[in-house]
C-alpha positions as CSV (number, residue, x, y, z in Angstrom):
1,X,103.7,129.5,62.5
2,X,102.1,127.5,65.4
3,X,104.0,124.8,66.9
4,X,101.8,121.9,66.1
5,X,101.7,123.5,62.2
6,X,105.8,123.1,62.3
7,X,105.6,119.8,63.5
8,X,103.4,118.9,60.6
9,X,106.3,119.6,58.0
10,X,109.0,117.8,59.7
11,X,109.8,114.7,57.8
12,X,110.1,111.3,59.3
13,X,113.4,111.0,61.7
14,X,114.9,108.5,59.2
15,X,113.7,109.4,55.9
16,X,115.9,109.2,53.1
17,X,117.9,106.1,54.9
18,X,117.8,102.9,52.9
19,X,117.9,99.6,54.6
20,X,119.1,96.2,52.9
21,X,117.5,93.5,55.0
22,X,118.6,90.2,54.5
23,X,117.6,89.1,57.5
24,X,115.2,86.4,58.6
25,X,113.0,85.1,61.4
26,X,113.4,87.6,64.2
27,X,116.0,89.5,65.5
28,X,117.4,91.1,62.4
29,X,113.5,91.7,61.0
30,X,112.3,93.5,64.3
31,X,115.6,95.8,63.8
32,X,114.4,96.7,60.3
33,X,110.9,96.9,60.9
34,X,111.9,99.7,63.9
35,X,113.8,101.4,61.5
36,X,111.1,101.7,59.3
37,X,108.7,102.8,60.9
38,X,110.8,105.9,61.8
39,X,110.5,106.3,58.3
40,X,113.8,104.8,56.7
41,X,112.7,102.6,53.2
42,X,113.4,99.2,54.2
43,X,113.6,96.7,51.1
44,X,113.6,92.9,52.0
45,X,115.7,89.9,50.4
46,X,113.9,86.6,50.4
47,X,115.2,83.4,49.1
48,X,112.5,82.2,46.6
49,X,111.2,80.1,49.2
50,X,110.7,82.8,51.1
51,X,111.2,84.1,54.6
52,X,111.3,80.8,57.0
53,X,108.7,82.4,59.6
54,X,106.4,82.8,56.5
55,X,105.2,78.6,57.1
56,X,105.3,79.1,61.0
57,X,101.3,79.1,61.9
58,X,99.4,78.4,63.0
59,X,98.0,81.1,63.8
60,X,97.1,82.4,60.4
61,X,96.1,86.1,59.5
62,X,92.6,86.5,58.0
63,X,94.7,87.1,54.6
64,X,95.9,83.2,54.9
65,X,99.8,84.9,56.0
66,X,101.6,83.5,59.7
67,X,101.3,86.1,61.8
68,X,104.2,85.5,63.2
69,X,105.6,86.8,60.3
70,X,103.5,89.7,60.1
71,X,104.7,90.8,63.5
72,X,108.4,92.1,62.4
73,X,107.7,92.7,58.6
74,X,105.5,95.9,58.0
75,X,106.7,98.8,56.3
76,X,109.2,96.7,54.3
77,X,109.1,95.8,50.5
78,X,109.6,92.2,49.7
79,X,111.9,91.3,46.3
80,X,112.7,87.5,45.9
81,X,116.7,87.1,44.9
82,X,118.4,83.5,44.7
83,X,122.0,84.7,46.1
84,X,123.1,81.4,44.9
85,X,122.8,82.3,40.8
86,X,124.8,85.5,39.9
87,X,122.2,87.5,38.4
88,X,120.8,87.6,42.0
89,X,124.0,88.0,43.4
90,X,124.8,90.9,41.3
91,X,121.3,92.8,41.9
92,X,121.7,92.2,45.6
93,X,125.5,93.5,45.3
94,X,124.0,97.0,43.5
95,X,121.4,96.9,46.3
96,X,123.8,96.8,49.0
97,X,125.8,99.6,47.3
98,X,123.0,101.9,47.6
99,X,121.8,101.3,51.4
100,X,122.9,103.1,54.1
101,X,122.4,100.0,55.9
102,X,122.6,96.0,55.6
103,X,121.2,93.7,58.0
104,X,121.6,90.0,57.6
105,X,122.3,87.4,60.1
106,X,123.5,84.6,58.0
107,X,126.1,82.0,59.7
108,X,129.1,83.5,59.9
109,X,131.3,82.9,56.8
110,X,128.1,82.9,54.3
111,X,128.4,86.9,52.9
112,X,131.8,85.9,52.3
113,X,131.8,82.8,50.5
114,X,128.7,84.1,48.4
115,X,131.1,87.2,47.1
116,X,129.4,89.9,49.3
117,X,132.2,89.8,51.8
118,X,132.5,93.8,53.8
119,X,135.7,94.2,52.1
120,X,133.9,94.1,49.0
121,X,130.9,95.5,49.5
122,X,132.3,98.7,51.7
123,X,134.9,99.6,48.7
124,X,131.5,100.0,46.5
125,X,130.0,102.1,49.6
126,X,131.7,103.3,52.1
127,X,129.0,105.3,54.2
128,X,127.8,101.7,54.6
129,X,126.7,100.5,58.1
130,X,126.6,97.0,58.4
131,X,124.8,95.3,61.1
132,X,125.6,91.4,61.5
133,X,123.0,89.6,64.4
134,X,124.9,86.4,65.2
135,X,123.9,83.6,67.6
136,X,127.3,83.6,69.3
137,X,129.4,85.9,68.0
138,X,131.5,85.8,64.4
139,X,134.1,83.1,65.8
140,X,131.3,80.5,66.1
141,X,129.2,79.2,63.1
142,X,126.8,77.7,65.7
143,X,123.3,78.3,64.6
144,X,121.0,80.7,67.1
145,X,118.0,79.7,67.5
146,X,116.3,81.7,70.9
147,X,115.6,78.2,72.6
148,X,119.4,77.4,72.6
149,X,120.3,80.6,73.8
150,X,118.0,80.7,76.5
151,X,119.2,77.6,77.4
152,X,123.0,78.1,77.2
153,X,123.0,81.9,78.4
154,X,121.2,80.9,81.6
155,X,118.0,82.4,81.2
156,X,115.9,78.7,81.3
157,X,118.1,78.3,85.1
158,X,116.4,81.0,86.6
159,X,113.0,80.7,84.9
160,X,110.0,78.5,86.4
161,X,109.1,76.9,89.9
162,X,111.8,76.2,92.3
163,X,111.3,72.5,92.6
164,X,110.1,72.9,88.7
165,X,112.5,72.0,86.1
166,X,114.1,75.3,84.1
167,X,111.0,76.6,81.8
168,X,111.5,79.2,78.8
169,X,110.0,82.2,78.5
170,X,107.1,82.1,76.7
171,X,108.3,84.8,73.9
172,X,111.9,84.7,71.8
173,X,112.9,87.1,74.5
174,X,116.3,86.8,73.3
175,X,115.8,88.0,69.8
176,X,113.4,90.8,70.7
177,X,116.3,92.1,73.1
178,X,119.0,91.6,70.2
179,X,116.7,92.9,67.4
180,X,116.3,95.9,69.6
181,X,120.3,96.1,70.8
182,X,121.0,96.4,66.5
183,X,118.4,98.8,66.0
184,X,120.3,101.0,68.7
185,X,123.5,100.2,67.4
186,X,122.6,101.1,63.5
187,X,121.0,104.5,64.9
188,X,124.4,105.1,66.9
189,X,126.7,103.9,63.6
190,X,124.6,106.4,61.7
191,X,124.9,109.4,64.0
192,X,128.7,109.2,63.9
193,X,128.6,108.8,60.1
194,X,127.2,112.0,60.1
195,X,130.3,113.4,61.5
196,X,133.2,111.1,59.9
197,X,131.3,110.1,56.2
198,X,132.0,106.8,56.9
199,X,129.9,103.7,57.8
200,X,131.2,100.7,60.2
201,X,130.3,97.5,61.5
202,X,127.8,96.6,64.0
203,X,127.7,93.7,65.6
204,X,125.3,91.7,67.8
205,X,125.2,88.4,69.2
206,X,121.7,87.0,71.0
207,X,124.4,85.1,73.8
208,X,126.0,89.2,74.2
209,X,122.4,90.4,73.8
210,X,121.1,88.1,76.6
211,X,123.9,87.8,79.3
212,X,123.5,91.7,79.0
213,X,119.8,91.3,79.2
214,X,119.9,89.0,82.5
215,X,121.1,92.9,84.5
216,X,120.7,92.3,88.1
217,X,121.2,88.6,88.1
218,X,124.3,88.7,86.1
219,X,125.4,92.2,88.4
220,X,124.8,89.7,91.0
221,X,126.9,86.9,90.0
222,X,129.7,88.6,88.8
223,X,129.9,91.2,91.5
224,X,128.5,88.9,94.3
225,X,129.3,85.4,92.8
226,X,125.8,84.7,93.5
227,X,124.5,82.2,91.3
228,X,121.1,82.7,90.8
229,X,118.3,80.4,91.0
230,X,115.0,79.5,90.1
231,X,112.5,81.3,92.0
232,X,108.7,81.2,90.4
233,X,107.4,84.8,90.7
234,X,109.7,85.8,93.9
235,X,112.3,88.3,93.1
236,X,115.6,87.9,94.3
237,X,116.1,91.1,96.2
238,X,112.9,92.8,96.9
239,X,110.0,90.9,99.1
240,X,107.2,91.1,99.0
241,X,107.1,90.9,95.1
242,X,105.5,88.3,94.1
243,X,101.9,86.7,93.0
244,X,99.1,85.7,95.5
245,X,96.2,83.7,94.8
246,X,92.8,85.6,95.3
247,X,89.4,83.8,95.6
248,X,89.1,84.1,91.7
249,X,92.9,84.1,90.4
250,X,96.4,85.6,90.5
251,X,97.4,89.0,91.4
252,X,100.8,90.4,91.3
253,X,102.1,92.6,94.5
254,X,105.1,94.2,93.8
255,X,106.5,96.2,97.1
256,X,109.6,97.9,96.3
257,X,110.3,100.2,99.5
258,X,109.4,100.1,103.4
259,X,106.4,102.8,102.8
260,X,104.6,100.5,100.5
261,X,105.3,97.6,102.4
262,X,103.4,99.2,105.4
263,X,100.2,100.3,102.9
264,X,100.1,96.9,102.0
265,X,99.9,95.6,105.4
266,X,97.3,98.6,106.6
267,X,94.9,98.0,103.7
268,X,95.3,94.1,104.0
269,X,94.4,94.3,107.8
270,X,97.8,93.3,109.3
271,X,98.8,96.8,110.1
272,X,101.3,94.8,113.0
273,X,103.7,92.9,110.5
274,X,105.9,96.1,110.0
275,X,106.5,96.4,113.5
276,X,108.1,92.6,113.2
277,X,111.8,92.9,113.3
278,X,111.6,89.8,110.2
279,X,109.5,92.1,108.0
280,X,110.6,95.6,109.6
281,X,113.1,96.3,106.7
282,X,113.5,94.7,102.8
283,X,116.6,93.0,103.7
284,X,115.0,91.2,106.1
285,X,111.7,90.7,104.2
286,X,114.0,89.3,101.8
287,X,115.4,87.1,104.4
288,X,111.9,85.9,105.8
289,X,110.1,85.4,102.4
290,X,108.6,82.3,103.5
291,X,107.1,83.4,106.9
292,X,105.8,86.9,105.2
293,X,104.1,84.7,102.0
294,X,102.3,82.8,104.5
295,X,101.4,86.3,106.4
296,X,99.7,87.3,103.6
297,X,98.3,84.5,101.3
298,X,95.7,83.6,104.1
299,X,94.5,87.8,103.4
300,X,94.7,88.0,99.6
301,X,92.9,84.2,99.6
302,X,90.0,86.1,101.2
303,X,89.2,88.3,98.7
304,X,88.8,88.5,94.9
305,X,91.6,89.8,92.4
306,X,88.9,93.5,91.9
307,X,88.7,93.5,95.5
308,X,92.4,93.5,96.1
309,X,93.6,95.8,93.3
310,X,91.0,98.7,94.1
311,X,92.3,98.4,98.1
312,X,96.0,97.9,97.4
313,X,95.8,100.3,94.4
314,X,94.0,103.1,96.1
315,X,96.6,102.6,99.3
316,X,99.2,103.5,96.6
317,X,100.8,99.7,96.5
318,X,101.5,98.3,92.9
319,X,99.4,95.6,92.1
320,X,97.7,94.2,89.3
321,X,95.8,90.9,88.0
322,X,97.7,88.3,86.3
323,X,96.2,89.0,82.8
324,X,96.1,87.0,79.4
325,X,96.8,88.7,76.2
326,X,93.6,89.6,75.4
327,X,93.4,91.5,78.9
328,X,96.4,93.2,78.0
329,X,95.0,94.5,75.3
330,X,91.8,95.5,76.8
331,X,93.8,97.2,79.7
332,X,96.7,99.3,77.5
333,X,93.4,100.2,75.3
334,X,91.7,101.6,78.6
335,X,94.7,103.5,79.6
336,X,94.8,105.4,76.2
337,X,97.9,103.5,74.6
338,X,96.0,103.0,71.2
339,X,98.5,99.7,71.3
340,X,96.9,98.5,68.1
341,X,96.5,99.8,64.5
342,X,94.6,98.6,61.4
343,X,96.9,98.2,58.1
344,X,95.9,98.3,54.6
345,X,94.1,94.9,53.7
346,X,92.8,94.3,57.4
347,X,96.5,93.4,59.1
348,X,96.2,94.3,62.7
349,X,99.2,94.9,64.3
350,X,100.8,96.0,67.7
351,X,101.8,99.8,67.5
352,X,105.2,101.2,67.7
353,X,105.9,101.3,71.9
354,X,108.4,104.6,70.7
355,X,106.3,107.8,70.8
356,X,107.4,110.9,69.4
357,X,105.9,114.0,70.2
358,X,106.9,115.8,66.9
359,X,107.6,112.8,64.6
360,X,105.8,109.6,64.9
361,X,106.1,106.6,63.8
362,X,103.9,105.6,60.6
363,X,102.5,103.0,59.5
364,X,102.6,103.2,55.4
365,X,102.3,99.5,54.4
366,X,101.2,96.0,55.3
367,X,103.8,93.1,55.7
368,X,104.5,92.2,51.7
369,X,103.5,89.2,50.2
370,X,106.7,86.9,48.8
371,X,108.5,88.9,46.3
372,X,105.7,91.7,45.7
373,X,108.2,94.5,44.8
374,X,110.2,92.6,42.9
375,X,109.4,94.4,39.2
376,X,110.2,97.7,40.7
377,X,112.9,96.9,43.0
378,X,114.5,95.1,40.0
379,X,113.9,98.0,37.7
380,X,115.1,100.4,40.1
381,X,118.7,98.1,40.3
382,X,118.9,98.1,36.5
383,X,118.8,101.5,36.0
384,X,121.4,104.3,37.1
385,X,122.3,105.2,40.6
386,X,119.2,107.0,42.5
387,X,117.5,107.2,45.5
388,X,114.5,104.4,45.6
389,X,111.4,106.2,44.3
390,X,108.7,105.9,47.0
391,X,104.9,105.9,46.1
């Protein structure tokens, strides 16, 4: 049998894993919807009103549904369940029993006071993993929202202009990072329930997720006690790395060693700044930011953003044009990415980033209108213990 023939018979890294999600908004969807589309059967609990993110638009999808929560909600089946009447309750408890995995990120407290407290539910199921994504941690009912946490974890203090006032970032960094950080941890609690036959907890908070997140600038501060700052596009440690203004718009120049530093100055015609003892070394680029910006803004000024990136780029420097989303698009397309595929009913959506060579991800159904599985999901709960019968 030919390679490429094997590979066709190999089922779906997480096939045969059920996912709970009683999640919402964000973090805790984009940590199911990863799961899923590694193959694991991912059903969804909805209040009867419905995911919140479902009346966040504009923008709309050409179906009338927010995109925004389109983005985390593919592969997933939607069943409506009122966890505050105990019929509801109950289905969800029998759901729950059957996963391999929950995800929820209600306050902390709520699974407990609605009778679906871990004790509980892990005597029903042991092999359970449980993944709870908090704002700040199960000691704190605090709601997390990513604005607050960006806020409170720093991330606004060293975002923006330095005589700007602290900006956000213009995505819910925070939750992508902590949806991503539980998708990890569930794939981790699941490995070693191969080996023991027992699920645990995993737990993420989006202030953990972030202060983890900030890397070098928290390395810095607690290793240093350097307190960063707001910096625009500089970088705190490497110069020159930064954006110029060209004769038509932005461009990015991101010199990370001495040898690229001195292509840079050669194909910008200033072949003479490495020789300066301020700009010989990145230390003392670093040092001498200001001088070397004003060394080279007058150069890149000169000449259009095309210009620069097909000198810098074929003199080996990174480089590239300050792009909007569109141009992102256009550019990953370019490179061969194929960052974008076409659902059932016309949803377009951004591909899995996580390419495997044997076992792709797949792509098997649209985000689910409110509640669309409910008959079968409820069926399926009615009826004796068995695995979730896929179409």
């Amino acid at each position: 049998m030919e390679a490429g023939e094997a590979r066709v018979n190999r089922a779906a890294p997480l096939a045969g894993v059920l996912v709970a999600d009683l999640s919402r908004v964000l973090a805790g969807p984009l940590a199911a919807m990863v799961l899923a589309d590694l193959g694991a059967e991912v059903i969804k609990v909805e209040r009867p009103e419905g995911d919140d993110t479902r009346s966040w638009g504009p923008p709309w999808s050409a179906s009338g549904t927010s995109t925004y929560f389109e983005a985390v909600n593919r592969n997933k089946r939607s069943v409506a369940l009122d966890l505050r009447e105990a019929g509801d309750r109950e289905l969800a408890r029998r759901l729950i029993a059957r996963a391999d995995v929950l995800i929820e990120n209600f306050r902390p407290g709520t699974m407990e006071r609605l009778g679906l407290g871990e004790d509980e539910l892990r005597a029903a199921n042991p092999r359970l993993v449980w993944c709870g994504v908090t704002g700040f941690g199960r000691q704190s009912e605090l709601p997390g929202y990513d604005l607050l946490i960006q806020a409170v974890g720093g991330l606004m203090s060293i975002t923006g202009d330095a005589d700007g006032p602290p900006t956000k970032v213009g995505v819910a960094l925070v939750d992508v990072i902590a949806g991503l950080d539980a998708a990890v941890g569930i794939l981790a609690a699941l490995r070693e329930r191969d080996a023991s036959g027992l699920g645990q907890r995993v737990e993420v908070s989006l202030l953990g997720a972030l202060l983890a997140g900030l890397v070098n600038q928290a390395s810095g501060f607690l290793g240093a006690g350097a307190v960063p700052a707001r910096m625009g596009n500089r970088h705190p440690s490497i110069a020159p790395y930064e954006s110029f203004a060209a004769a038509d718009g932005e461009i990015v120049v991101a010199v990370g060693n001495d040898g690229q530093f001195r292509a840079l100055c050669a194909a910008l015609g200033c072949g003479e700044l490495p020789a300066d003892a301020r700009f010989a070394t990145n230390p003392a680029r670093v040092a001498h930011r200001d001088e070397l910006a004003a060394a080279l803004a007058p150069r890149c000024a000169a000449r259009t953003r095309a210009e620069l990136e097909r000198a810098l780029s074929g003199a080996g420097v990174p480089c590239g044009p300050v792009n909007d989303v569109g141009e992102a698009f256009a550019l990953a397309q370019r490179l061969g990415l194929q960052p974008v595929v076409e659902l059932a009913g016309g949803s377009r959506q951004v591909a899995s980033p996580i390419a495997l060579g044997a076992t792709p991800a797949s792509y098997r159904r649209p985000p689910p209108a409110l509640g669309a599985d409910d008959a079968a999901v409820r069926a399926w709960l009615d009826g004796p213990p068995a695995p979730f019968a896929a179409e």
